[in-house]
DRENGU-484255 format. One record per residue: x, y, z of N, C-alpha, C, CB in turn; residue in one letter. Coordinates in nm, 4 decimals. Glycine has a CB too. Layout:
N
<node <X,Y,Z>,<X,Y,Z>,<X,Y,Z>,<X,Y,Z>,'a'> ...
//
This chain:
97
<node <-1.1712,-0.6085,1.2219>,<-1.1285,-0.7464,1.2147>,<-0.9786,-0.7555,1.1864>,<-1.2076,-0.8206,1.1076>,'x'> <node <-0.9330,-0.6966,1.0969>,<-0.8026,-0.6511,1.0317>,<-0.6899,-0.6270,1.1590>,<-0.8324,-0.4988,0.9373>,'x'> <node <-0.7208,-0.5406,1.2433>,<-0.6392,-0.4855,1.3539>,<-0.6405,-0.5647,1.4513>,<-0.6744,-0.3642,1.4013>,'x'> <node <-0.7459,-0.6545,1.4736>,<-0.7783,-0.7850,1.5684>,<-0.6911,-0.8792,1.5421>,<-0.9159,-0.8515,1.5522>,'x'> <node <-0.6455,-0.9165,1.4124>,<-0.5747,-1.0249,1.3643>,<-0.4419,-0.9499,1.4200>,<-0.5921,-1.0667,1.1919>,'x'> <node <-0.4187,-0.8591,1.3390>,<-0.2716,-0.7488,1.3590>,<-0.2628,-0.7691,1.5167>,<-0.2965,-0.5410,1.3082>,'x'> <node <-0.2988,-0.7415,1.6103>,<-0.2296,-0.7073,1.6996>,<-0.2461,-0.8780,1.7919>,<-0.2887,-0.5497,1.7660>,'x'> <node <-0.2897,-0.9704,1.7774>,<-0.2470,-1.1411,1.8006>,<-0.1047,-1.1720,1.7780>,<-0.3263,-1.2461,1.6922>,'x'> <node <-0.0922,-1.1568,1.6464>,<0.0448,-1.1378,1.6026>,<-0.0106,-1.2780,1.5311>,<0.1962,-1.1225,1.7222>,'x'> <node <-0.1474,-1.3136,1.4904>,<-0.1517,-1.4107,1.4123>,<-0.1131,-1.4406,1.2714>,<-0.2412,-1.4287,1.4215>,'x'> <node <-0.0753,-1.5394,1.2708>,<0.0247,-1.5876,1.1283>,<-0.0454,-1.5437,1.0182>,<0.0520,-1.7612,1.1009>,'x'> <node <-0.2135,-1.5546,1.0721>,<-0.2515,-1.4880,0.9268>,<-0.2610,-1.3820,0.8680>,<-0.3348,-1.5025,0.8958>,'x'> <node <-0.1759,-1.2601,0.9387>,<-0.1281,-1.1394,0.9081>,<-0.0553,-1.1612,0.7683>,<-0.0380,-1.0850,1.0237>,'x'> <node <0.0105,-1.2657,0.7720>,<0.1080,-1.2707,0.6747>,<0.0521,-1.2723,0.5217>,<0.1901,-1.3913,0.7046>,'x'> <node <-0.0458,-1.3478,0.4905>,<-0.1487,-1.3777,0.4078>,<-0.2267,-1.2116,0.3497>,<-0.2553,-1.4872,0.5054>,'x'> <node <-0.2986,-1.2016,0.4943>,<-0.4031,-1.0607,0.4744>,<-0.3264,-0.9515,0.4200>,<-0.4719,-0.9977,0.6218>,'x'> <node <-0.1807,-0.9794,0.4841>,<-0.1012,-0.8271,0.4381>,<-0.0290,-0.8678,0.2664>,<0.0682,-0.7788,0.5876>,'x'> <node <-0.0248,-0.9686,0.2527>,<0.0203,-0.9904,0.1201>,<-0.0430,-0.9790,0.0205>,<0.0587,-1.0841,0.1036>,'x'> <node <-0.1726,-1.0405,0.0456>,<-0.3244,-1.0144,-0.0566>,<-0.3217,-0.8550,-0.0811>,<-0.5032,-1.0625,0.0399>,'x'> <node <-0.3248,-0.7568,0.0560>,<-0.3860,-0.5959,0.0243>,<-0.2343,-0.5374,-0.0689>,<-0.4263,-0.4749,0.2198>,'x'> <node <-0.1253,-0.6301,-0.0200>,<0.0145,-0.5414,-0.0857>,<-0.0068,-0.5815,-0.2866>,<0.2245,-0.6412,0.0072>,'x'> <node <-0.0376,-0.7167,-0.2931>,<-0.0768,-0.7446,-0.4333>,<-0.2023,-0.6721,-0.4937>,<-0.1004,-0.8884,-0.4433>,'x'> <node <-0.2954,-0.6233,-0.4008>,<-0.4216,-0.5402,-0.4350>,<-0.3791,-0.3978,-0.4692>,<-0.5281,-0.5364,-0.3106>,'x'> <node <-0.2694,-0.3325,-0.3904>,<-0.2055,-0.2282,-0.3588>,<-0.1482,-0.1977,-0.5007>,<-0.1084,-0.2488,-0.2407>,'x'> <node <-0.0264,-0.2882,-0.5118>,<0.0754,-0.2763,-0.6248>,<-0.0024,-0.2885,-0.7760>,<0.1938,-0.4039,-0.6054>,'x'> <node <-0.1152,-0.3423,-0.7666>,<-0.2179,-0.3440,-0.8966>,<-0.2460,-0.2514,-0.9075>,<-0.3313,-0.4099,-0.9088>,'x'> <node <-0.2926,-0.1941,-0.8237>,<-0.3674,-0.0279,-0.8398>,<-0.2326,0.0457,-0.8822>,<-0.4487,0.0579,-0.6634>,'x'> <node <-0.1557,0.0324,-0.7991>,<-0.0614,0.1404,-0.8087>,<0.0267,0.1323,-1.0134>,<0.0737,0.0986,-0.6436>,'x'> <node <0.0145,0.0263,-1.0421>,<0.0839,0.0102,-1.1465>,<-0.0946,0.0530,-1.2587>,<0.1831,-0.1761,-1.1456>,'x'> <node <-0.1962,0.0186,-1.1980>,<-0.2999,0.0996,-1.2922>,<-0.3157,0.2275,-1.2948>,<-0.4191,0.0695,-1.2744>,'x'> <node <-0.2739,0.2961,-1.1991>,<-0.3055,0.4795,-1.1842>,<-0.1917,0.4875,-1.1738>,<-0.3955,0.5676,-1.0582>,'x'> <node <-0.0436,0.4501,-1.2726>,<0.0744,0.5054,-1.3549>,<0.0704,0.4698,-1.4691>,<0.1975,0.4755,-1.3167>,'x'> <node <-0.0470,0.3995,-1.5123>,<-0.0546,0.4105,-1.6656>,<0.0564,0.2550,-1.6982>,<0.0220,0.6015,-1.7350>,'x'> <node <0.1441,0.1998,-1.6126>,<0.2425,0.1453,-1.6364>,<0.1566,-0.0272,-1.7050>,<0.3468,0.1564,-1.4866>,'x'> <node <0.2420,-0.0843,-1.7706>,<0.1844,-0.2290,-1.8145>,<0.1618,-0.2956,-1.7169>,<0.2631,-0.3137,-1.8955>,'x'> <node <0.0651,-0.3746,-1.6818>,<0.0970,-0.5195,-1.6001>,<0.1529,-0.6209,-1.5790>,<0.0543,-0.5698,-1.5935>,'x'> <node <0.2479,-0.6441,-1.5013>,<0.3382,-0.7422,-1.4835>,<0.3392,-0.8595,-1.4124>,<0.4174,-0.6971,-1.4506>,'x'> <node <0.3664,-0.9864,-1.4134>,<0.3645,-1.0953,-1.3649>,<0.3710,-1.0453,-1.2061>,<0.4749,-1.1879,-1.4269>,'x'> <node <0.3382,-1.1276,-1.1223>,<0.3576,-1.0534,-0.9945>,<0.5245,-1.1160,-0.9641>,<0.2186,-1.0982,-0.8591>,'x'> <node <0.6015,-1.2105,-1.0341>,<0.7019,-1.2332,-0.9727>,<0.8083,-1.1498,-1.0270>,<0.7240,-1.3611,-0.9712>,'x'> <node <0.7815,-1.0194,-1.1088>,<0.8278,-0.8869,-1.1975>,<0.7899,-0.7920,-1.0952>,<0.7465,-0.8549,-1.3582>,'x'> <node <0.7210,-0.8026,-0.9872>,<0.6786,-0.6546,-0.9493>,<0.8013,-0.6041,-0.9078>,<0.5634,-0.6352,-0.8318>,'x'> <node <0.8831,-0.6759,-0.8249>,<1.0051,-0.6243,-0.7541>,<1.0885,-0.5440,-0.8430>,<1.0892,-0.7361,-0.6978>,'x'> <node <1.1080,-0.6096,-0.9396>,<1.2362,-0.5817,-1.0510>,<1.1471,-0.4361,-1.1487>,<1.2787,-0.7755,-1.1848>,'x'> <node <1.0548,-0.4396,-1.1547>,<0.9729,-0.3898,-1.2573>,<0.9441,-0.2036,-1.1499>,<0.7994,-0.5308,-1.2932>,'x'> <node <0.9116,-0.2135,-1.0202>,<0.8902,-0.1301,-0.9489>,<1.0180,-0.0596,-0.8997>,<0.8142,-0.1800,-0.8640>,'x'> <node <1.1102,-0.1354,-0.8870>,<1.2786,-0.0785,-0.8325>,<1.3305,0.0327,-0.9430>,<1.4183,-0.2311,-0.8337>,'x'> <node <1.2948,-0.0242,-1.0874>,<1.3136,0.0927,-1.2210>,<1.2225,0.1917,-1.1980>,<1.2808,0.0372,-1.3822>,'x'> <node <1.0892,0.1992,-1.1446>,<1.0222,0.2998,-1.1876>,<0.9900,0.3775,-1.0545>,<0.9042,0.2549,-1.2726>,'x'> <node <0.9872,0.3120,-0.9393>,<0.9655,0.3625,-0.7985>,<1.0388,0.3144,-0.7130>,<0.8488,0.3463,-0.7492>,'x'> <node <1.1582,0.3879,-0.6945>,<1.2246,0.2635,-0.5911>,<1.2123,0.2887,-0.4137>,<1.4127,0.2551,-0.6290>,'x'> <node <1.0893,0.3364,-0.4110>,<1.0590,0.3537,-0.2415>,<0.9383,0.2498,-0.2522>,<1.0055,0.5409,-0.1700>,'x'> <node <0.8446,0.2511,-0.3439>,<0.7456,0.1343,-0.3132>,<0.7714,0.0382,-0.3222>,<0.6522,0.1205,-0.3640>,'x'> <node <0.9104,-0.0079,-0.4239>,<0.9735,-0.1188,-0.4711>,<1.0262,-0.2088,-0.2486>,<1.1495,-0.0369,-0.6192>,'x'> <node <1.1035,-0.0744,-0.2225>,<1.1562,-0.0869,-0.0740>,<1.0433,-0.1012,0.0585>,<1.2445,0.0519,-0.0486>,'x'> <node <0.8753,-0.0366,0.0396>,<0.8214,-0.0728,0.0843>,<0.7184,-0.2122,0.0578>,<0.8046,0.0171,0.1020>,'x'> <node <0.7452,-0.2619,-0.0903>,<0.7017,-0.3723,-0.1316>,<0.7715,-0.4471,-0.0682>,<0.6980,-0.3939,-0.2532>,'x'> <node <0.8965,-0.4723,-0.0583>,<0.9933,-0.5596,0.0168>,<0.9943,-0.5933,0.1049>,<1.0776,-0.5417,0.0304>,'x'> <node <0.9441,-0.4767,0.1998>,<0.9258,-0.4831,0.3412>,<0.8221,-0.5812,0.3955>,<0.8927,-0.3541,0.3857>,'x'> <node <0.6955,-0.5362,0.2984>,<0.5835,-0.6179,0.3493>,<0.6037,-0.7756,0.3210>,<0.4488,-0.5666,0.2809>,'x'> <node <0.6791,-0.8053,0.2113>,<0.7429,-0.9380,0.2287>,<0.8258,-1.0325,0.3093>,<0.7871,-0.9407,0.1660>,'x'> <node <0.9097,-0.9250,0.3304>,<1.0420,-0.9875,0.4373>,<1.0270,-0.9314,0.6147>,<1.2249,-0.9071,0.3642>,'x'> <node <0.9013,-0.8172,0.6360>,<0.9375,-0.8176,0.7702>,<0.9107,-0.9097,0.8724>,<0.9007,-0.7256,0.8107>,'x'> <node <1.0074,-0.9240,1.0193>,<0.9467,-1.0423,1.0752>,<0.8652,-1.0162,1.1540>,<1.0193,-1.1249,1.1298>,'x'> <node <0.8007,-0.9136,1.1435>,<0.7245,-0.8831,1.3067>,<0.6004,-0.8227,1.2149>,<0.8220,-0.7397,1.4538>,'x'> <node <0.4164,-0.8890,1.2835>,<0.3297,-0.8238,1.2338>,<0.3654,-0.6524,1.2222>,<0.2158,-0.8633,1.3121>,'x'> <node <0.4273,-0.5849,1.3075>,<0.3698,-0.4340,1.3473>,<0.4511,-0.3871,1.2481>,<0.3912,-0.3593,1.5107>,'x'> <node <0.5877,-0.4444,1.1779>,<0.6825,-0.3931,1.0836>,<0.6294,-0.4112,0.9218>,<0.8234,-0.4725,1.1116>,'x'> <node <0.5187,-0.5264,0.9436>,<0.4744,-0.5627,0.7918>,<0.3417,-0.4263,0.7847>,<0.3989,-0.7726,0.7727>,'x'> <node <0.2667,-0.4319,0.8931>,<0.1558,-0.3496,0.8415>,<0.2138,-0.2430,0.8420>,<0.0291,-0.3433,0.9086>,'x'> <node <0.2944,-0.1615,0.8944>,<0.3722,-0.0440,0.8548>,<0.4576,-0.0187,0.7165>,<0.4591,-0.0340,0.9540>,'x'> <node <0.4732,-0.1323,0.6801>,<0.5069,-0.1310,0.5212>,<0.4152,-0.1087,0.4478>,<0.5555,-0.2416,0.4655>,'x'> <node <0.3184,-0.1758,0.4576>,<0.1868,-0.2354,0.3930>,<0.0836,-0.0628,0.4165>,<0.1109,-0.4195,0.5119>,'x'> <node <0.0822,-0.0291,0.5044>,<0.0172,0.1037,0.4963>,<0.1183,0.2452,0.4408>,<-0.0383,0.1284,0.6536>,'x'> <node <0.2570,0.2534,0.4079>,<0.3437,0.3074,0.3521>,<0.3213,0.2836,0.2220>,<0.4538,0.2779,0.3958>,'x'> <node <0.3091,0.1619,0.1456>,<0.2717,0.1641,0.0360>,<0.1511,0.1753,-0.0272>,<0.3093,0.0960,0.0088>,'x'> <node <0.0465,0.1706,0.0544>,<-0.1002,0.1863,0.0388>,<-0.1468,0.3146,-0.0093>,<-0.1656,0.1627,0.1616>,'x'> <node <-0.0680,0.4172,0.0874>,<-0.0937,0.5454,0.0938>,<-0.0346,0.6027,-0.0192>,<-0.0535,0.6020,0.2113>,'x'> <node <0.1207,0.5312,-0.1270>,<0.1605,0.5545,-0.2537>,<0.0188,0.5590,-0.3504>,<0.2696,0.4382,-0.2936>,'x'> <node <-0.0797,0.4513,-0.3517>,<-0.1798,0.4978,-0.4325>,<-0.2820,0.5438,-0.4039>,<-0.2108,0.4346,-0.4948>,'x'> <node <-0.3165,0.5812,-0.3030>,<-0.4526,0.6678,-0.2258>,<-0.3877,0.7905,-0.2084>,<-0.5186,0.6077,-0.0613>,'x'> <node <-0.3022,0.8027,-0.1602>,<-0.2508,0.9698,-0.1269>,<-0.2875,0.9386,0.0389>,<-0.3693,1.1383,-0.2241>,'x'> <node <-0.2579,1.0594,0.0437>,<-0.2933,1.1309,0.1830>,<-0.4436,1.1635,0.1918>,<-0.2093,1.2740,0.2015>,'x'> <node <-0.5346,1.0672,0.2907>,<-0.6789,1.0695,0.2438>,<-0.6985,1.1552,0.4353>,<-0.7763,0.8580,0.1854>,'x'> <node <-0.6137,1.2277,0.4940>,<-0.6638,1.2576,0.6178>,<-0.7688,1.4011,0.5814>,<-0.5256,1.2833,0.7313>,'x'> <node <-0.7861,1.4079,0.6358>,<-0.8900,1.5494,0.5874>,<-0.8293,1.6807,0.6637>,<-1.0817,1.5298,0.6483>,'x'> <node <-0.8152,1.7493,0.5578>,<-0.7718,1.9161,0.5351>,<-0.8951,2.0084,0.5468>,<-0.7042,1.9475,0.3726>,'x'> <node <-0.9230,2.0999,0.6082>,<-1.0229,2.2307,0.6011>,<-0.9781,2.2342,0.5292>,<-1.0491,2.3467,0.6720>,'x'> <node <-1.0414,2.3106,0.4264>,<-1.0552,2.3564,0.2500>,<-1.0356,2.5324,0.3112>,<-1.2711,2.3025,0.1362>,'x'> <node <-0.9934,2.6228,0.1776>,<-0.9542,2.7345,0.2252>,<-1.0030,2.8772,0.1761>,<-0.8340,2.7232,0.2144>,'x'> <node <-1.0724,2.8218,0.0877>,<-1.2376,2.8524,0.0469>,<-1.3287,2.9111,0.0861>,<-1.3032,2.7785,0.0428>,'x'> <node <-1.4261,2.9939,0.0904>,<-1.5266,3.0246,0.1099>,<-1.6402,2.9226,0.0646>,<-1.5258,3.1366,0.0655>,'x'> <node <-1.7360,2.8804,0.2232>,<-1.8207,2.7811,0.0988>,<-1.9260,2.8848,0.0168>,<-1.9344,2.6328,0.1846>,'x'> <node <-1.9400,2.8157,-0.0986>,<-2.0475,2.8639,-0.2362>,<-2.1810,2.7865,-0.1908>,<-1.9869,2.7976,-0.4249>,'x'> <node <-2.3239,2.8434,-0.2119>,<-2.4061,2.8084,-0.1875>,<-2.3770,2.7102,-0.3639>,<-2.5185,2.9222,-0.1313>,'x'> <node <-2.4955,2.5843,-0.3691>,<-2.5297,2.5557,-0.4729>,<-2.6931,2.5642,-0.4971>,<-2.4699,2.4408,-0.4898>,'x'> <node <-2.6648,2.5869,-0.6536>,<-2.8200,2.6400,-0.6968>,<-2.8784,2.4872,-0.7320>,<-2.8273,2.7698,-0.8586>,'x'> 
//
C-alpha cells in the first residue's frame, strides 16, 4: 500500500512519511538510552548527539520530491533497525537437543 501511495507521488506521502520518521526518531532516541524530547527538540536535540540522522531527519521534512523523502525516511529507519538484509552465518549449524 505504502509503495502504491509512493510512487503516485500522492500528497499523502507527506503525512505517511512523517508519522514513520516520528515513529523512527522515538525508537531511535529509546534504543540510545537518550531522554525524550518534545518533537519540536528533535532537530536541535539529534544534531548534538547524531548529526547524520539529525541530516536525514531534515531531509524527510524538507524534501520536495516523494522519491527524495522516502530515501531519507528509509536512511534513517535503518539508523534504528540496522542492516536487517540477511547474511549466511559462518558457522557450522549445531543440531539442537
Amino acid at each position: 500500500e505504502f509503495r502504491r501511495v509512493l510512487f503516485r507521488s500522492d500528497p499523502l506521502h507527506v503525512l505517511v512519511a512523517c508519522r514513520a520518521a516520528g515513529l523512527a526518531v522515538e525508537a531511535l532516541f529509546g534504543a540510545r538510552g537518550w531522554w525524550k524530547v518534545k518533537p519540536q527538540r528533535w532537530l536541535d536535540t539529534l544534531a548534538g548527539r547524531d548529526r547524520q540522522a539529525a541530516h536525514d531527519l531534515r531531509a524527510v521534512l524538507t524534501a520536495p520530491d516523494a522519491s527524495a523523502r522516502q530515501a531519507a525516511l528509509e536512511a534513517l529507519t535503518v539508523r534504528v533497525t540496522g542492516d536487517l538484509a540477511y547474511h549466511e552465518g559462518s558457522s557450522d549449524p549445531v543440531p539442537v537437543p
